[in-house]
C-alpha positions in Angstrom: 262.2 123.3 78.8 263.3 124.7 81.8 263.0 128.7 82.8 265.1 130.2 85.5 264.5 134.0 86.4 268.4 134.4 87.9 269.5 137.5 88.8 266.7 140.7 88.9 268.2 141.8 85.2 268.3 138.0 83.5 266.8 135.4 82.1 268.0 132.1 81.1 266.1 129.5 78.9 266.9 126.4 78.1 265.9 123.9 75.6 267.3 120.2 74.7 267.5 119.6 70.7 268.0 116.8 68.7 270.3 118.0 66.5 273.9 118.8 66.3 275.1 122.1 67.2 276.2 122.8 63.4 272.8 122.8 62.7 271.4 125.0 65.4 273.8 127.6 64.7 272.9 127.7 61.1 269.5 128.0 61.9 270.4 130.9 63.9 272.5 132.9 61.3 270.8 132.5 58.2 268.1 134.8 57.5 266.3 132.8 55.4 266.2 130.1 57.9 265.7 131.9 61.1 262.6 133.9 59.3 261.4 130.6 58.9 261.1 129.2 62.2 261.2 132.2 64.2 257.3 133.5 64.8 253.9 132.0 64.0 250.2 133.1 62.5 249.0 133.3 66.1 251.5 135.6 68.0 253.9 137.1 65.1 255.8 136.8 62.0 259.0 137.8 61.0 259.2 139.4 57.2 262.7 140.8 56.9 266.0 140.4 58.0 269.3 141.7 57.3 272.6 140.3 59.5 276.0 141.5 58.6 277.4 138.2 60.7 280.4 139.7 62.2 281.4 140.9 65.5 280.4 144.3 65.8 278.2 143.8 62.3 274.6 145.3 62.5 271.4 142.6 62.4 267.5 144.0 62.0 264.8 142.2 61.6 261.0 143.3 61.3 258.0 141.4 61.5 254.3 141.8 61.5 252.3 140.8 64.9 249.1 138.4 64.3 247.0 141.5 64.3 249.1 143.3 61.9 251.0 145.8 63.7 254.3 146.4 62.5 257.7 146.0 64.4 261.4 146.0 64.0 264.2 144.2 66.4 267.7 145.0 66.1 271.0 145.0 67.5 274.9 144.2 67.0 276.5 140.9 67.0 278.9 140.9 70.0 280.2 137.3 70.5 281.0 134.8 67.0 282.0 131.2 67.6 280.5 128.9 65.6 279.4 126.5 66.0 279.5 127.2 70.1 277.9 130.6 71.0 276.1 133.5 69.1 276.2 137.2 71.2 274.4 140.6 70.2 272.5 143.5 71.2 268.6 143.6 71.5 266.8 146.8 71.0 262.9 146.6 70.0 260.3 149.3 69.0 257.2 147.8 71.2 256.2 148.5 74.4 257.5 150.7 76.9 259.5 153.2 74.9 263.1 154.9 75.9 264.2 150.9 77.5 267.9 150.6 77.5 269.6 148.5 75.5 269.8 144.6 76.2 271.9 141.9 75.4 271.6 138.3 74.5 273.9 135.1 74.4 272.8 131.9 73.1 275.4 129.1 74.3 275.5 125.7 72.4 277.0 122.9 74.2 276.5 119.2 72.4 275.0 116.3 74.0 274.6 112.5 73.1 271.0 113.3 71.8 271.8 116.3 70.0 272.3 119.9 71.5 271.9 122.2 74.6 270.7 125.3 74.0 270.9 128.1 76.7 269.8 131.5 75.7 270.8 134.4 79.0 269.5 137.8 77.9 270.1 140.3 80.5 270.0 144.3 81.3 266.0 144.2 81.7 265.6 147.1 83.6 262.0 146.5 84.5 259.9 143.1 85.6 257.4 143.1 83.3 260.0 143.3 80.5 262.0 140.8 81.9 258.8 138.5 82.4 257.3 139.7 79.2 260.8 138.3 77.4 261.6 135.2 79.3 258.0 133.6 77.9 259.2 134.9 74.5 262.7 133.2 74.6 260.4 129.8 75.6 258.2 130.3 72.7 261.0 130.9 70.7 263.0 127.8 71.7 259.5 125.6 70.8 259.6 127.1 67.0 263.7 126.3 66.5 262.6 122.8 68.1 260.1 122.3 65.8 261.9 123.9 62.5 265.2 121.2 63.6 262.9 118.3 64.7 260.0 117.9 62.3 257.4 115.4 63.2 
C-alpha cells in the first residue's frame, strides 16, 4: 500500500487487488456488501446504509465505534462510471464540528493481477483531519482487500 500526502488539502491511497474491477465496484455500491467489509470489532462498525446510486443521489451510512459511540457519514454521489470510478461527497458527525464539506474519488484502473485502486479525497481544511483520514482510507483499503481476497 502506498500513501502519498499530495497537495496540503489531499490524500491519495492506493491499494493493488486481485480482483477485477467489476468486482471492486460492486463491493463498493452495494450496501449489503460494503457494510460487510467496511469496519471491524476493534476500531468501528458500520450498521446502516442507504445509497440512492445515482449522480446527484444521497448515500448515509451510520455505524457504531468499538466503544459504542454512535456515528453517521454521508454525502452525494458526484461521479458514476462503472465499473471505472465512484465520486461523492463526505460529511461526518465526529470530531471537530462545523468542517466543510469533502469529497472523495475512488479510480479503478485494471491490471494483469487484478485491480488498482486509487482513492484522492480532498478539501481537508485542517492537518489533523487530513492525517486523521489518510490512515482511515489505508485501513479501509486492508478490509476491501481482505472482503475480495479471502485467505
Amino acid at each position: 500500500m502506498n500513501d502519498t500526502l499530495s497537495l496540503n488539502d489531499t490524500i491519495v491511497v492506493e491499494i493493488d487487488i486481485a480482483a477485477p474491477p467489476e468486482r471492486v465496484f460492486q463491493a463498493w455500491i452495494d450496501p449489503q456488501q460494503r457494510l460487510a467489509w467496511w469496519g471491524d470489532a476493534a476500531t468501528y462498525r458500520g450498521t446502516k446504509l442507504e445509497s440512492d446510486l445515482r449522480v446527484g443521489g444521497k448515500w448515509r451510512t451510520e455505524g457504531k465505534s468499538a466503544e459504542g459511540k454512535e456515528f453517521s457519514v454521508s454525502g452525494q454521489y458526484t461521479r458514476l462510471e462503472p465499473p471505472r470510478a465512484l465520486g461523492f461527497t463526505w460529511n461526518h458527525d465526529w470530531g471537530d464540528s462545523g468542517l466543510p464539506e469533502t469529497h472523495v474519488l475512488v479510480e479503478l484502473t485494471p491490471t494483469s493481477s487484478g485491480t488498482h485502486v486509487t482513492v484522492t479525497h480532498s478539501g481537508f481544511t485542517t492537518v489533523p483531519e487530513r492525517d486523521s483520514h489518510n490512515k482511515g482510507w489505508q485501513r479501509v483499503l486492508a478490509w476491501l482487500q481482505s472482503y475480495l481476497q479471502p485467505r
